[in-house]
DSSP file (Angstrom, degrees, kcal/mol; ACC not computed):
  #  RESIDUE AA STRUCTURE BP1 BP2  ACC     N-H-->O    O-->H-N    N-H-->O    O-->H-N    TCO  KAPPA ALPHA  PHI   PSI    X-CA   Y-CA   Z-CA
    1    1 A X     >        0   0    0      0, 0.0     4,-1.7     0, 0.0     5,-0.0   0.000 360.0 360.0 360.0 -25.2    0.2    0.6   -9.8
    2    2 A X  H  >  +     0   0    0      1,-0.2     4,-3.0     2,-0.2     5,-0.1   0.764 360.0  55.7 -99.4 -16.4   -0.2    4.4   -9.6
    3    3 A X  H  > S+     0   0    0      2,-0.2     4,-0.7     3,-0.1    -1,-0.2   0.763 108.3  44.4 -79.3 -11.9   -0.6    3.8   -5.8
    4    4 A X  H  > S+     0   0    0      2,-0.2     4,-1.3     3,-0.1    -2,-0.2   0.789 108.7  55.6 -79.8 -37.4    2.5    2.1   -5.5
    5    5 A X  H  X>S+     0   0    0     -4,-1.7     4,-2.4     2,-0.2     5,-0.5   0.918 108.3  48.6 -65.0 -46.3    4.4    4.5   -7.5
    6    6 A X  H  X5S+     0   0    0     -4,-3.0     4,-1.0     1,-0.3     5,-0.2   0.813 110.2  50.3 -81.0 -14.7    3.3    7.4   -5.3
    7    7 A X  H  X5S+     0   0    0     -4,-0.7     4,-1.3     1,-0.1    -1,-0.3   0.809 114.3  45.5 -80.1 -21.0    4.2    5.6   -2.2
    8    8 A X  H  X5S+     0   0    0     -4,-1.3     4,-0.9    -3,-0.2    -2,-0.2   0.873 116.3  42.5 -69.9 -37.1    7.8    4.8   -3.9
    9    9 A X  H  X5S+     0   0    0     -4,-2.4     4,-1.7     2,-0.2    -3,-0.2   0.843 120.6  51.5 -79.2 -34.8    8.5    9.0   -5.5
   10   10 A X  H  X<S+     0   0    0     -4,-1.0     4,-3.3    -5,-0.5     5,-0.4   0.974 114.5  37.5 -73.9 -46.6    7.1    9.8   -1.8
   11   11 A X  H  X S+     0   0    0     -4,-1.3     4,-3.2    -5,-0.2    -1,-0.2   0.916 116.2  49.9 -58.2 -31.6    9.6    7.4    0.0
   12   12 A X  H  X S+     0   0    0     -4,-0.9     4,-1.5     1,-0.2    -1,-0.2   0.813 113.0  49.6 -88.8 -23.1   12.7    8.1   -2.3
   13   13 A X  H  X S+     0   0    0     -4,-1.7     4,-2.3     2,-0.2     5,-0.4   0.901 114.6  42.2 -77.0 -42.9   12.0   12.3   -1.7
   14   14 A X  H  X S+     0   0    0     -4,-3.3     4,-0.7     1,-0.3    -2,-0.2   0.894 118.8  50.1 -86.2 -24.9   11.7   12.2    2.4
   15   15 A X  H  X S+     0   0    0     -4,-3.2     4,-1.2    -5,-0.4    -1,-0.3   0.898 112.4  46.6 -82.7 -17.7   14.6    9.8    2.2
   16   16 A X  H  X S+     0   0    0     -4,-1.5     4,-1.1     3,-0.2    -2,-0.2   0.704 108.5  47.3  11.2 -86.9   16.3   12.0    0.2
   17   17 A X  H  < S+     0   0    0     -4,-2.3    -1,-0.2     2,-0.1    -3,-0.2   0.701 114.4  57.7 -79.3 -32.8   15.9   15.2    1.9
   18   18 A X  H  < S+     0   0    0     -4,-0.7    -2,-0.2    -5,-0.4    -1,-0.1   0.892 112.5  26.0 -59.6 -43.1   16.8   13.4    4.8
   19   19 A X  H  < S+     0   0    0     -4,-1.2     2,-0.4    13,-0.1    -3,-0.2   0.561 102.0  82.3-121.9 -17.1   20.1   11.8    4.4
   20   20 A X     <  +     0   0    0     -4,-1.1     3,-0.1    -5,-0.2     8,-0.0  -0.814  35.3 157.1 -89.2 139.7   21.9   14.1    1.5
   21   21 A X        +     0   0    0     -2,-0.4     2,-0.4     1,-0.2    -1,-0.2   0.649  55.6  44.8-119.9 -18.0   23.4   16.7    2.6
   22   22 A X        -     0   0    0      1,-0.1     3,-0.3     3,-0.0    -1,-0.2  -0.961  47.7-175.3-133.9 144.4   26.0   17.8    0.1
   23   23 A X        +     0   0    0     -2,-0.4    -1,-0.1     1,-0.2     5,-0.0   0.172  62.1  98.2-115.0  22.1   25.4   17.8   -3.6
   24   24 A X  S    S+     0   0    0      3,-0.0     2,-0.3     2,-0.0    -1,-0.2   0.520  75.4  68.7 -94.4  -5.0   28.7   18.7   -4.7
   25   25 A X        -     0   0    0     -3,-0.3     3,-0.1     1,-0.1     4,-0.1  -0.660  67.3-146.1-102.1 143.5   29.5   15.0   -5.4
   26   26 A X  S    S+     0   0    0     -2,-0.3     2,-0.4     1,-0.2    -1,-0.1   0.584  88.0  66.1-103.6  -2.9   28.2   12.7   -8.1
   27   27 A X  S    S-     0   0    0      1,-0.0    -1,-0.2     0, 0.0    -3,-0.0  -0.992  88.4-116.5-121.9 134.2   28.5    9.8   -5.5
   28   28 A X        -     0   0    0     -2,-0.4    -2,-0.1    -3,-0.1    -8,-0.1   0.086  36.7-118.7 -48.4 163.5   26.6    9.2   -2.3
   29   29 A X        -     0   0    0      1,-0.1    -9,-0.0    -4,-0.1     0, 0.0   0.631  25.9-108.8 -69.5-132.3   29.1    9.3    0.7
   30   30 A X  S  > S+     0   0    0      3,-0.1     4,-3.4     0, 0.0     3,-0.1   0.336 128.8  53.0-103.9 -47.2   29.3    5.9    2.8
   31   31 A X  H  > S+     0   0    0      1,-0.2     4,-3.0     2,-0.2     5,-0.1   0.853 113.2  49.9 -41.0 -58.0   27.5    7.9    5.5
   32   32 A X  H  > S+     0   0    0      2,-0.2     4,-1.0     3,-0.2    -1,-0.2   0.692 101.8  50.8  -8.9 -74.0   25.0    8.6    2.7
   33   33 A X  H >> S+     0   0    0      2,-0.2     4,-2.1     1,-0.1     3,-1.2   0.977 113.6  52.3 -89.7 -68.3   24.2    5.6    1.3
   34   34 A X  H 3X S+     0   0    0     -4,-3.4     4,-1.2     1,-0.3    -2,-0.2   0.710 105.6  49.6  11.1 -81.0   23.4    4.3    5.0
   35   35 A X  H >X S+     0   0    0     -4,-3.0     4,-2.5     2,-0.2     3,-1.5   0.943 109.6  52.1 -51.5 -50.2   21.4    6.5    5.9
   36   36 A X  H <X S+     0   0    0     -3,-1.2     4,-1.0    -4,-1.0     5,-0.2   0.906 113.8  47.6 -50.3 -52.0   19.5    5.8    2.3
   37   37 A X  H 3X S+     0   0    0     -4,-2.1     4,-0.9     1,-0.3    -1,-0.3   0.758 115.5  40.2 -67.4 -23.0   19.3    1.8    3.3
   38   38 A X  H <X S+     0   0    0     -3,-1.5     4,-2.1    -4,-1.2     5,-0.3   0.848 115.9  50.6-105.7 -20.0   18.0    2.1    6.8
   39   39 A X  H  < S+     0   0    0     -4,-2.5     4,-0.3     1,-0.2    -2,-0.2   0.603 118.5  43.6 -85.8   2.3   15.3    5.3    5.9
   40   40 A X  H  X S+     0   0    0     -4,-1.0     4,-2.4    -5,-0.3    -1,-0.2   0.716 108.2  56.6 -94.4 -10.9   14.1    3.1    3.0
   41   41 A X  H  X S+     0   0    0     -4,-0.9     4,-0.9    -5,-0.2    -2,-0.1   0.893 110.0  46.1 -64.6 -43.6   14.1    0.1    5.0
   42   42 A X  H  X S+     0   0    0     -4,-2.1     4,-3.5     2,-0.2    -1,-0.2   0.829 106.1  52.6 -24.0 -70.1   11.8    1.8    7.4
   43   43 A X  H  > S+     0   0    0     -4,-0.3     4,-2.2    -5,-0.3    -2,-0.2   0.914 112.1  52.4 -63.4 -46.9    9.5    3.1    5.4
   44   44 A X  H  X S+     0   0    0     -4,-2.4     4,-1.9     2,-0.2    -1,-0.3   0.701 105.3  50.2 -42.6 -43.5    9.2   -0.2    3.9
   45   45 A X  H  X S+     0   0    0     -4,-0.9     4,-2.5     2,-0.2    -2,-0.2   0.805 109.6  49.9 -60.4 -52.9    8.7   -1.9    6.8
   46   46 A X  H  X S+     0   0    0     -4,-3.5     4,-0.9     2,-0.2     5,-0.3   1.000 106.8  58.8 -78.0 -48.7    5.8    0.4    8.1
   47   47 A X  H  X S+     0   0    0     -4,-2.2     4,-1.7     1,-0.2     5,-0.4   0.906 102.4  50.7 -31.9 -83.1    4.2    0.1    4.8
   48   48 A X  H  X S+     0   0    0     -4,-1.9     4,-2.9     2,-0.2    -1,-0.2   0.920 112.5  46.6 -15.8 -44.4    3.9   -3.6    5.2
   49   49 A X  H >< S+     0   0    0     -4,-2.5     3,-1.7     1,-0.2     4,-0.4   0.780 111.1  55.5 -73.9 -74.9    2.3   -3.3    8.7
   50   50 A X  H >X S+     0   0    0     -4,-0.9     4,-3.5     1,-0.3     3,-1.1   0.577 111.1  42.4 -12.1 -62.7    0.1   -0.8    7.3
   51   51 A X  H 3X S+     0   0    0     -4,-1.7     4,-1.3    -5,-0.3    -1,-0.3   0.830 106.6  56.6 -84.1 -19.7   -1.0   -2.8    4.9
   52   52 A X  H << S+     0   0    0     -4,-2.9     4,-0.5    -3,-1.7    -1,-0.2   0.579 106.5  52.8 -81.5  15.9   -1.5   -5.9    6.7
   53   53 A X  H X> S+     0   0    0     -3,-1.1     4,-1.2    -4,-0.4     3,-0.7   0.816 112.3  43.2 -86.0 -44.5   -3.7   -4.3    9.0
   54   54 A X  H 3X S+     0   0    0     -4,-3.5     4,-0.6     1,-0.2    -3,-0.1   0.496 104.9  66.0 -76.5   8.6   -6.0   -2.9    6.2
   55   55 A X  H 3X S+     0   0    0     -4,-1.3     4,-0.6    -5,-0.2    -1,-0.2   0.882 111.1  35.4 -60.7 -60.0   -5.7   -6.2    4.7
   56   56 A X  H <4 S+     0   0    0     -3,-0.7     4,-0.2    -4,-0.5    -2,-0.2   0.405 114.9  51.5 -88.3   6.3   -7.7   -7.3    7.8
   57   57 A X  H >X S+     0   0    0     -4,-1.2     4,-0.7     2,-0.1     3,-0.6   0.732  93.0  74.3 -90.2 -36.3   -9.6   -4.9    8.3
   58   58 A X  H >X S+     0   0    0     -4,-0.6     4,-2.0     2,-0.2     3,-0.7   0.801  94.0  51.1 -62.4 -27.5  -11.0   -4.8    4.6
   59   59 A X  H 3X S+     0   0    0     -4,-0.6     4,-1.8     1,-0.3    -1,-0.2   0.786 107.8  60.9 -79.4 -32.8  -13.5   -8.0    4.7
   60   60 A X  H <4 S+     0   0    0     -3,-0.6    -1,-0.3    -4,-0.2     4,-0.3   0.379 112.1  40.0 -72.4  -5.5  -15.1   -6.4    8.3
   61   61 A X  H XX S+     0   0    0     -4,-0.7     4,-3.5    -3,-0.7     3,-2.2   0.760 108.1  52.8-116.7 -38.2  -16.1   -3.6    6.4
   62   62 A X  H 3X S+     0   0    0     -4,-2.0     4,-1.9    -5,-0.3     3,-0.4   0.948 110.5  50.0 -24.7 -74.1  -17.2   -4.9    3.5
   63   63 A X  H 3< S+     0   0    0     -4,-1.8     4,-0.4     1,-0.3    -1,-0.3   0.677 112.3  54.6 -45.1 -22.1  -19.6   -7.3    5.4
   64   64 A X  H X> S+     0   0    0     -3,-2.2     4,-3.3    -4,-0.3     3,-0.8   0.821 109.5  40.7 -95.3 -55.7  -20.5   -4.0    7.2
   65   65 A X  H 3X>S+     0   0    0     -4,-3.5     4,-2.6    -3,-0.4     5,-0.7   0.979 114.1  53.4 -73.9 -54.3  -21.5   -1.7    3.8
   66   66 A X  I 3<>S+     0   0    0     -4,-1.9     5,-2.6    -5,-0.3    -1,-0.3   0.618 113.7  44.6 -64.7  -2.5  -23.3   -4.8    2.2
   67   67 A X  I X45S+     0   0    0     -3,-0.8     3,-1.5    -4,-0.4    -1,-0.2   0.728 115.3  50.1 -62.3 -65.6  -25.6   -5.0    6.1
   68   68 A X  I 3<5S+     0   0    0     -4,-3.3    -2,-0.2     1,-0.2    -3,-0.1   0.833 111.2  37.8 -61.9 -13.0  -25.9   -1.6    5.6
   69   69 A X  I 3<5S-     0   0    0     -4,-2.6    -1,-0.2    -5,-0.3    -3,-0.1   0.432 115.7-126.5 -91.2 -13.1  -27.2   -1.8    1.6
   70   70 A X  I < <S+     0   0    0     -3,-1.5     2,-0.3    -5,-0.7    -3,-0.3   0.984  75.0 118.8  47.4  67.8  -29.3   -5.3    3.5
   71   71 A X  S   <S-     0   0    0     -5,-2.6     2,-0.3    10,-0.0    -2,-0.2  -0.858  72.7-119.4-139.3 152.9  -28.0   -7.6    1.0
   72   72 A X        -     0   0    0     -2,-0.3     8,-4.3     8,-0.1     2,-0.3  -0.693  39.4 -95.8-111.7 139.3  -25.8  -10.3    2.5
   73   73 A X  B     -A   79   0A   0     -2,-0.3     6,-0.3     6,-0.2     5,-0.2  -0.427  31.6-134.6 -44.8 121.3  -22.1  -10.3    1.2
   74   74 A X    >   -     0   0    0      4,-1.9     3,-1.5    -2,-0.3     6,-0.1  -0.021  38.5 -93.1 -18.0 154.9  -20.8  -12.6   -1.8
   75   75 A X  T 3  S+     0   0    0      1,-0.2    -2,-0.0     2,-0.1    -1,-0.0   0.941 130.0  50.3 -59.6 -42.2  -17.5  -14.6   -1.7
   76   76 A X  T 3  S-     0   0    0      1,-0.1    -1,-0.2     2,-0.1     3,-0.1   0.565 118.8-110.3 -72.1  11.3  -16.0  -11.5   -3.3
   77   77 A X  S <  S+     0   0    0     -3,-1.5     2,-0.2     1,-0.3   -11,-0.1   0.117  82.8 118.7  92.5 -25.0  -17.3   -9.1   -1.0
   78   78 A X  S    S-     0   0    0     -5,-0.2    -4,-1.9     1,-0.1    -1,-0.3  -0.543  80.1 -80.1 -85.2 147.6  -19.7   -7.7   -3.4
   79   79 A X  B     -A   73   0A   0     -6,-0.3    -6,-0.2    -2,-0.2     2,-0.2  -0.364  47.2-115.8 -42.9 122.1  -23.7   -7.9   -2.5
   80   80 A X        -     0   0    0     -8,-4.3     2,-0.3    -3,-0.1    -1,-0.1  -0.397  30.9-145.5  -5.2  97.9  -25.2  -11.4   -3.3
   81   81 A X        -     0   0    0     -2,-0.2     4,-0.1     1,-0.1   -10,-0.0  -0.861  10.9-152.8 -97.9 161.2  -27.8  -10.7   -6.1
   82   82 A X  S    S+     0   0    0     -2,-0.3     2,-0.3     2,-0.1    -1,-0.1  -0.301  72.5  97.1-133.5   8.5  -31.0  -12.9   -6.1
   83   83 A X  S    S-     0   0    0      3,-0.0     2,-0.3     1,-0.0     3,-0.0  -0.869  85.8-106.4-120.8 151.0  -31.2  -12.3   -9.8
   84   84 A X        -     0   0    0     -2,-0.3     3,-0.1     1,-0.1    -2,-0.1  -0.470  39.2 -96.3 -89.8 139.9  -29.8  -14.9  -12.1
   85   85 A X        -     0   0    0     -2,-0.3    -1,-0.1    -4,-0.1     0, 0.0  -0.209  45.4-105.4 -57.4 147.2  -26.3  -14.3  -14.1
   86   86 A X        +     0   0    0      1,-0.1     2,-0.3    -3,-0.0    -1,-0.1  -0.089  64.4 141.8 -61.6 158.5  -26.8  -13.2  -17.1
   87   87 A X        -     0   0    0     -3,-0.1     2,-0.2     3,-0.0     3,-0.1  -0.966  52.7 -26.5-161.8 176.4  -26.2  -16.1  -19.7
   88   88 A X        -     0   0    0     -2,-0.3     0, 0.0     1,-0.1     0, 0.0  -0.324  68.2-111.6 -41.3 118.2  -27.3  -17.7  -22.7
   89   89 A X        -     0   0    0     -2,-0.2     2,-0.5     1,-0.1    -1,-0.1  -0.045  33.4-137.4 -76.7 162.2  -30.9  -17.1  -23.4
   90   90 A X              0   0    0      1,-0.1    -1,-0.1    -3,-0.1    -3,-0.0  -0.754 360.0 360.0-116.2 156.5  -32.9  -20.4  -23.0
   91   91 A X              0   0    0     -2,-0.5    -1,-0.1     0, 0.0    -2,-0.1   0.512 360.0 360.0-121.6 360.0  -35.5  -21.4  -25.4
C-alpha cells in the first residue's frame, strides 16, 4: 500500500507541474484537464509494463537466491526445508 501511494503523490506532482500553468483559477482549463488525462494515462500505462516485466522476472530470481543459499525452491519461492512443520507434538 505505501508503495502504491508513493507511486500515485509521485504521478499526481510530475503531472501536475507539467500541465498547470496558471493558478489563478479554482477550475482546471479544458487544455488542463487534457493534459491531466493523457500524463496520467501514461504514467499508468508504463507502470503496468514495468510491473509485468518484474512480475516475470521475480520467480528467475528467486530460483536463483535459493541455488545460491543450495536449497531447492518451494512452491512459494521460499527454500524447501527438510525439517518437518512444526505441529502438534505426537506421543
Amino acid at each position: 500500500l505505501r508503495d502504491f501511494l508513493l507511486v500515485y503523490n509521485r504521478m499526481t506532482e510530475l503531472c501536475f507541474r507539467h500541465c498547470v500553468c496558471n493558478l489563478n483559477y479554482r477550475l482546471l482549463t479544458g487544455r488542463e484537464e487534457s493534459c491531466l488525462d493523457s500524463c496520467a494515462a501514461r504514467l499508468v500505462r508504463a507502470n503496468h509494463r514495468l510491473m509485468g516485466a518484474y512480475v516475470g522476472l521475480v520467480p528467475a530470481m528467486l530460483q536463483r537466491r535459493a541455488a545460491e543459499y543450495g536449497a531447492p525452491a518451494g512452491p512459494s519461492g521460499l527454500p524447501a526445508s527438510s525439517e518437518p512443520a512444526p505441529g502438534p507434538a505426537e506421543s
